[in-house]
C-alpha positions as CSV (number, residue, x, y, z in Angstrom):
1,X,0.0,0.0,0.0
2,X,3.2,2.3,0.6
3,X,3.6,1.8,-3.1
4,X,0.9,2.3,-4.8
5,X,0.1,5.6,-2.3
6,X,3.5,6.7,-3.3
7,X,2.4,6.4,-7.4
8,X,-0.7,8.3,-6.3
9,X,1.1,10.7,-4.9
10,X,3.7,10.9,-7.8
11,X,0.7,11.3,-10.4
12,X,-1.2,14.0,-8.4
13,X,2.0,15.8,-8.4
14,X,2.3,15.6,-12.2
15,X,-1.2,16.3,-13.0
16,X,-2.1,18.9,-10.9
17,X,1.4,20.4,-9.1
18,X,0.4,19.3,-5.5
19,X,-1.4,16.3,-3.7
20,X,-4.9,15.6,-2.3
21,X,-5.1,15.8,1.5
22,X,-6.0,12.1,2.8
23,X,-8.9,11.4,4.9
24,X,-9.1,11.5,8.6
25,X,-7.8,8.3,10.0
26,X,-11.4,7.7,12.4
27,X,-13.6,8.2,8.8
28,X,-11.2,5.9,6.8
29,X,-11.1,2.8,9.1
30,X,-15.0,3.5,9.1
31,X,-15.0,3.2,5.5
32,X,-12.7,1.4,4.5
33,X,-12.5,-2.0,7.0
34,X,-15.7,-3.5,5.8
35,X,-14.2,-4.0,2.4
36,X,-10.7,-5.0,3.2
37,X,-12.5,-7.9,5.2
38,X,-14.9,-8.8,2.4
39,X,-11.8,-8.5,-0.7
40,X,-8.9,-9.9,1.0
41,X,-8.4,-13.4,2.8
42,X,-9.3,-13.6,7.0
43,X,-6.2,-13.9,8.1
44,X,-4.1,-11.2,5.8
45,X,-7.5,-9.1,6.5
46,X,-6.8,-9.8,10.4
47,X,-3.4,-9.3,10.6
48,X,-3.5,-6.3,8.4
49,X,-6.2,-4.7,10.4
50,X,-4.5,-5.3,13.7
51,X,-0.7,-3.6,13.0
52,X,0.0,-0.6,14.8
53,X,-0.4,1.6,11.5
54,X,-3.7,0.3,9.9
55,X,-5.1,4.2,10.3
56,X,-2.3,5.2,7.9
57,X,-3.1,2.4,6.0
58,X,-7.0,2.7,5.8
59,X,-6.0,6.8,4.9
60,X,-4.2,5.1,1.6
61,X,-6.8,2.9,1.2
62,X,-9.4,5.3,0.9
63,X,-8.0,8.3,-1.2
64,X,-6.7,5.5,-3.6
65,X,-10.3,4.9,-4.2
66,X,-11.2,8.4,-4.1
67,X,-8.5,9.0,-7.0
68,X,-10.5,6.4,-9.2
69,X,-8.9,3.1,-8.3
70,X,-10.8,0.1,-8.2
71,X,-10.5,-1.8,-4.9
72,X,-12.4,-4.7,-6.2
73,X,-9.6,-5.4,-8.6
74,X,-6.9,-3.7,-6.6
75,X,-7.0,-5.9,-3.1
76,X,-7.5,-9.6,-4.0
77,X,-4.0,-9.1,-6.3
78,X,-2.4,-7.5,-3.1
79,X,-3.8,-10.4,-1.0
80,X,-2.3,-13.0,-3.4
81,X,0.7,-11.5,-2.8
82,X,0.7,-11.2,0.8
83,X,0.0,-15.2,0.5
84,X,2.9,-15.9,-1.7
85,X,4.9,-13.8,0.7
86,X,3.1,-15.6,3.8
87,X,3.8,-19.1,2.3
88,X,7.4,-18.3,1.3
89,X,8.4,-17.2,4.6
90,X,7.2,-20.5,6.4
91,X,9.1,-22.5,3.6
92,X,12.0,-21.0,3.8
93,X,13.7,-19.8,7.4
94,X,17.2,-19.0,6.2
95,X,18.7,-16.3,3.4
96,X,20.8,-13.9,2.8
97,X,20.8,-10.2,4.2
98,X,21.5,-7.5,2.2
99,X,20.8,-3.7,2.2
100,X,21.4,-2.5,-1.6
101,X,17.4,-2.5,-2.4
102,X,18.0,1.0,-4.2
103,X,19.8,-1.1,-6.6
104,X,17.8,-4.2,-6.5
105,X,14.6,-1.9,-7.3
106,X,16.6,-0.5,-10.4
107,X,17.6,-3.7,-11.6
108,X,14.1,-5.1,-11.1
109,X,11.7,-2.7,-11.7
110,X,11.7,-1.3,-15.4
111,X,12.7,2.6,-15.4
112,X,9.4,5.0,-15.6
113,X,7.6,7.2,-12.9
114,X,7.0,4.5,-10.6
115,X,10.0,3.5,-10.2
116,X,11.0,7.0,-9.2
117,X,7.9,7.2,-7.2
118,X,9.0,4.2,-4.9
119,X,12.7,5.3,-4.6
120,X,11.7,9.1,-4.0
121,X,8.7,8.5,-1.6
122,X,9.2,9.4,2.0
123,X,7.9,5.8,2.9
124,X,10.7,4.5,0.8
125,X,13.2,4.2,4.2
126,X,10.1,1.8,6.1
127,X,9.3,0.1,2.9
128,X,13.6,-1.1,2.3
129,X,13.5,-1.8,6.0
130,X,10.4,-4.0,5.3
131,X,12.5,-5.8,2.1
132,X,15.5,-6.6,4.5
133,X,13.2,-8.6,7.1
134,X,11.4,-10.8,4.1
135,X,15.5,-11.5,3.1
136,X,16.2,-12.4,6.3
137,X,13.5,-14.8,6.5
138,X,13.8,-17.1,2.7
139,X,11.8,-14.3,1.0
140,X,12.9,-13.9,-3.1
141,X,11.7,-10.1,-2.6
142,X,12.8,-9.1,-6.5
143,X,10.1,-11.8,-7.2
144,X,7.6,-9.8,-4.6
145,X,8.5,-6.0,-6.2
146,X,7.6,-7.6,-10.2
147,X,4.6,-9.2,-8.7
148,X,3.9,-6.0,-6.9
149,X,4.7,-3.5,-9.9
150,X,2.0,-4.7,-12.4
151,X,-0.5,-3.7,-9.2
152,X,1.2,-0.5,-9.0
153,X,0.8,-0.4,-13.1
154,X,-3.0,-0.7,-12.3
155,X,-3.4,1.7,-9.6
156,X,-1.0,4.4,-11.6
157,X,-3.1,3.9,-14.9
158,X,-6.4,4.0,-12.9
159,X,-5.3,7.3,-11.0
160,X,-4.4,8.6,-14.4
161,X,-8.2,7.4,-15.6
162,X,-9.6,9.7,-12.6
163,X,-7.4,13.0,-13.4
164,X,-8.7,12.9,-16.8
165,X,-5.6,12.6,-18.5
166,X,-4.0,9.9,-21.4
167,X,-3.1,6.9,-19.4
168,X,-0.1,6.6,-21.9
169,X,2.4,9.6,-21.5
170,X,4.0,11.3,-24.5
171,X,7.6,10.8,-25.5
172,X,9.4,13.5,-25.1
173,X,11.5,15.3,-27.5
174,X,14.8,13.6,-25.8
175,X,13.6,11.0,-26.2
176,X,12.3,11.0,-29.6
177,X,15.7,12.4,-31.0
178,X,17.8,9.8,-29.1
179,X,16.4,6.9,-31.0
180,X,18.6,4.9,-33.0
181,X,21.7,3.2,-32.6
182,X,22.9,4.9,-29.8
183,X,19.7,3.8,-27.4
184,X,18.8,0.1,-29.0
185,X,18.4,-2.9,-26.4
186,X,18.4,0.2,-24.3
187,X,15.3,0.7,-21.7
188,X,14.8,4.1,-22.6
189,X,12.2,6.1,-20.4
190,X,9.9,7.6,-22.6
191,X,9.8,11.2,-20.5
192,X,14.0,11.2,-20.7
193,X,15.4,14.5,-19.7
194,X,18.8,15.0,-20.6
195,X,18.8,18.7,-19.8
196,X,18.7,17.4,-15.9
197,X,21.7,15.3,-15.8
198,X,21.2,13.7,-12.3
199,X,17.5,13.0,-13.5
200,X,18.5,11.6,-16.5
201,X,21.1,9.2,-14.8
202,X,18.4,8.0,-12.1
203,X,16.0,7.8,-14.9
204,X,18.5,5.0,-17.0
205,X,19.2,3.8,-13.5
206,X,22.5,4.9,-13.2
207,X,23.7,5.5,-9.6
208,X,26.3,8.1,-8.8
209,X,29.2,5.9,-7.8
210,X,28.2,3.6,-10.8
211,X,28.5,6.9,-12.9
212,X,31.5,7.8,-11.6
213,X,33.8,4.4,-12.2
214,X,32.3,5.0,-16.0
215,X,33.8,8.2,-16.2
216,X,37.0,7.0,-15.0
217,X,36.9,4.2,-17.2
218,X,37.1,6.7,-20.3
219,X,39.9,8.8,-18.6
220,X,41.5,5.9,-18.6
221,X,41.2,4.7,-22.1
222,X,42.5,7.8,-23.5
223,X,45.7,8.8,-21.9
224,X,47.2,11.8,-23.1
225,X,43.8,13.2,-24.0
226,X,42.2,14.8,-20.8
227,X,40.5,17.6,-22.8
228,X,38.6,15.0,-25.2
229,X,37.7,12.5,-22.4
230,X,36.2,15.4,-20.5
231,X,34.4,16.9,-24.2
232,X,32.8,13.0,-24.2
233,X,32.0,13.1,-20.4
234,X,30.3,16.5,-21.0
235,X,28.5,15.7,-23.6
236,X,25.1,15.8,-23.2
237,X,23.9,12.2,-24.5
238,X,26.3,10.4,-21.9
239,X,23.6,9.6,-19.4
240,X,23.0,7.4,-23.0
241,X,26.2,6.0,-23.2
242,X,26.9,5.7,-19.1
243,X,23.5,3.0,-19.8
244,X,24.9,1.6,-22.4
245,X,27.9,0.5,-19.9
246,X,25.6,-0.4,-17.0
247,X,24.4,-3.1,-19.6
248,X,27.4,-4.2,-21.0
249,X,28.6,-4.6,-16.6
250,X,25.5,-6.6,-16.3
251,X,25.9,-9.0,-19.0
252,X,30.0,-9.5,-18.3
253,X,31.5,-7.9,-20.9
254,X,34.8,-6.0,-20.8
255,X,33.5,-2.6,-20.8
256,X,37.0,-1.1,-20.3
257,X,38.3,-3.2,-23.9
258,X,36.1,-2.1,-25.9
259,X,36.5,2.1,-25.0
260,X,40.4,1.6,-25.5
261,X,39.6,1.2,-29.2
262,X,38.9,5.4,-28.9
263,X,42.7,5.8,-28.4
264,X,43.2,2.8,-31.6
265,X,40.9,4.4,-33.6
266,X,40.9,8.0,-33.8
267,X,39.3,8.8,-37.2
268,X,37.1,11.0,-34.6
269,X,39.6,13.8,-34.5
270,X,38.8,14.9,-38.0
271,X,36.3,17.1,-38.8
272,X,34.8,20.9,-37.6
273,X,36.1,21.5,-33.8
274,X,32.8,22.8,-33.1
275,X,32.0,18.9,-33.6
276,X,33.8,16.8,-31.8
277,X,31.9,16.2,-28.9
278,X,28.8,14.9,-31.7
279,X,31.9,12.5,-33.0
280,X,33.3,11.2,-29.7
281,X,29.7,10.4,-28.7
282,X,29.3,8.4,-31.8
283,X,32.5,7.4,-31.9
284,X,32.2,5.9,-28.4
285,X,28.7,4.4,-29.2
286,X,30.1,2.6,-32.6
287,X,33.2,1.3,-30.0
288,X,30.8,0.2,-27.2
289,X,28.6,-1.7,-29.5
290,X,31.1,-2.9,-31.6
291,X,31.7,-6.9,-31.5
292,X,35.2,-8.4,-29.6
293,X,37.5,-8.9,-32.2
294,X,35.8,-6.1,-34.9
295,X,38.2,-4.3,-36.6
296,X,36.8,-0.6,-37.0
297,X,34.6,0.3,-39.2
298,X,33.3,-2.8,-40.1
299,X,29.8,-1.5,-37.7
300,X,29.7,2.2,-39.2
301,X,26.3,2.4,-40.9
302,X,25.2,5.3,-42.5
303,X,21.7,6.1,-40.9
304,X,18.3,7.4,-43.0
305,X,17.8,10.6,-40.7
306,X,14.7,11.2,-42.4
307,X,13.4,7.7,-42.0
308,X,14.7,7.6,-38.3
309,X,12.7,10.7,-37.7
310,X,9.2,9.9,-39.4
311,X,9.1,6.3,-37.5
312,X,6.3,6.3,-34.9
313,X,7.6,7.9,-31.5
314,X,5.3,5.1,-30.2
315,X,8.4,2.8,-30.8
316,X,11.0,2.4,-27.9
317,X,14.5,2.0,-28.6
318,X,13.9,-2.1,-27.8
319,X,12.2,-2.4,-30.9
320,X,14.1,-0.7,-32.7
321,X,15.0,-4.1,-34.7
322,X,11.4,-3.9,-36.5
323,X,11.6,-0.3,-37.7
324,X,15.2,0.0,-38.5
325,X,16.3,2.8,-41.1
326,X,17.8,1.7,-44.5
327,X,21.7,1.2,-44.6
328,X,24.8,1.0,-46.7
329,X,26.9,-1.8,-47.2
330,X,28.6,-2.8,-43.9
331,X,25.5,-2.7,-41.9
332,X,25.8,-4.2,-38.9
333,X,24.3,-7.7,-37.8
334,X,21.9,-6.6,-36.1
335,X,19.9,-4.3,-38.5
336,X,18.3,-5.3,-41.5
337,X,19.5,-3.8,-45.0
338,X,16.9,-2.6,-47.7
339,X,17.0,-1.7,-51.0
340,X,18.4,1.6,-51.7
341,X,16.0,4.5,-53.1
342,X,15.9,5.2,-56.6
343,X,15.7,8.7,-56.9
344,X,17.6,10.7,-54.1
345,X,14.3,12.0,-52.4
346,X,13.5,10.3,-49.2
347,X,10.4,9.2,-48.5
């Protein structure tokens, strides 16, 4: 319930600039207990209804439904969660402790506002506290937060619903013009802001210490060339690139090989200075994505602009595969050629 209140929250904010006041705790146990009893089973209903902070809870409860969410569909899911959870903590009386869940709700948890709802909320301190006692006891908790996200997916669409607004949000123009090689296989959140670089770095996920190694990383590949490592650092599509890394960490590959071909390869030097930091972006995007063992070049693609630019902003960067532009010879495996125009007029 600390979760989906905080999504509520999040989406009042964004709608309307502030956030309903909740109901008095004496009028929403009044209202709201009949229902919990009848929607979720006796004992989760019991046991919820007898903590300390069921007031608090019954408060969320209640202005959840008065935002437009539907408690009918809304509380048997949570229940069968609770139950999992329930059942999974008498199976299992030993695990693991650990008190990253920042990053395990990053990893887990798909990047969009309800991710940054959960990590921003002020009940996000009782709600990690809460994930450390489940590890304690057996509990798989990144099982528990996917189970619990498509509820908050629900409750955030629903709230949308009652505000009157799209349930879908626009992709914004950062977004839009960031599609293409640089951001495929990325998860690309579709309100990106790369003119807030801290809020673009927690948007791909990207914590500060995490950014930071990255950083180093290039410094490192390109000794002898401060002033164009800190260009490429500056540059404002690196929150792109620093993701692009985060991926390559997660799935074991030498991140660190791959940007020392910026120091083999250099063909990024020439051209306009007023450039360089579009080149050493690319550049560093062509080296990152390049295949072990590729000798340069052999990835370039030359990119239809115009036909990267009319495909639906509807498509995220993941599917980038099925709407990929036209390219010249040498295109890499992953995108599909097609037959070349025959007049020079784009379509």
């Amino acid at each position: 319930m600390a979760i989906a209140d905080a999504a509520r929250r999040h989406q009042q904010r964004r709608q309307k600039g502030k956030e309903d006041d909740l109901p008095t705790a004496e009028e929403a146990v009044n209202d709201i207990s009949a229902d919990v009893e009848r929607l979720l089973p006796p004992d989760i209903a019991g046991a919820l209804m007898g903590e300390a902070d069921w007031p608090q809870l019954a408060q969320q409860l209640l202005a959840l439904r008065k935002a437009g969410v539907d408690l009918e569909q809304v509380l048997p899911g949570v229940g069968e969660i609770a139950v999992n959870v329930r059942d999974q903590v008498a199976a299992k009386a030993e695990g693991a402790a650990t008190d990253q869940w920042v990053r395990a709700v990053r990893e887990t948890l798909p990047a969009g506002p309800v991710r940054e709802a959960i990590l921003t909320s002020p009940a996000w301190p009782e709600m990690a506290a809460t994930m450390t006692r489940l590890e304690e006891r057996g509990v798989n908790v990144r099982e528990v937060l996917v189970a619990a996200h498509n509820e908050v997916l629900s409750v955030d669409q629903a709230v949308t619903k009652g505000l009157g607004a799209s349930a879908e949000p626009g992709m914004s123009r950062d977004a839009q013009l960031s599609y293409g090689p640089l951001t495929t296989g990325l998860d690309l959140p579709r309100d990106l802001d790369l003119s807030d670089r801290e809020r673009a770095l927690a948007q791909l996920a990207i914590a500060p210490e995490d950014n930071q190694r990255y950083i180093r990383w290039v410094r490192e590949a390109m000794p002898g060339r401060e002033g164009e490592a800190d260009l490429l650092v500056a540059a404002r599509k690196w929150p792109l690139l620093a993701a692009r890394m985060a991926q390559m960490v997660s799935e074991g590959k030498p991140v660190r090989e791959h940007l020392a071909r910026l120091a083999e390869d250099t063909s990024w030097q020439a051209g306009p200075g007023a450039q360089l930091g579009t080149r050493l972006v690319q550049a560093a995007s062509d080296a990152l994505r390049r295949p072990a063992g590729e000798a340069p070049g052999e990835s370039r693609v030359t990119v239809n602009t115009v036909a990267a630019r009319a495909t639906s902003p509807s498509v995220g960067p993941t599917k980038a595969a099925k709407a990929a532009a036209p390219a010249e010879a040498g295109t890499a495996p992953h995108r599909q050629a097609a037959p070349a125009p025959k007049s020079g007029r784009a379509r």
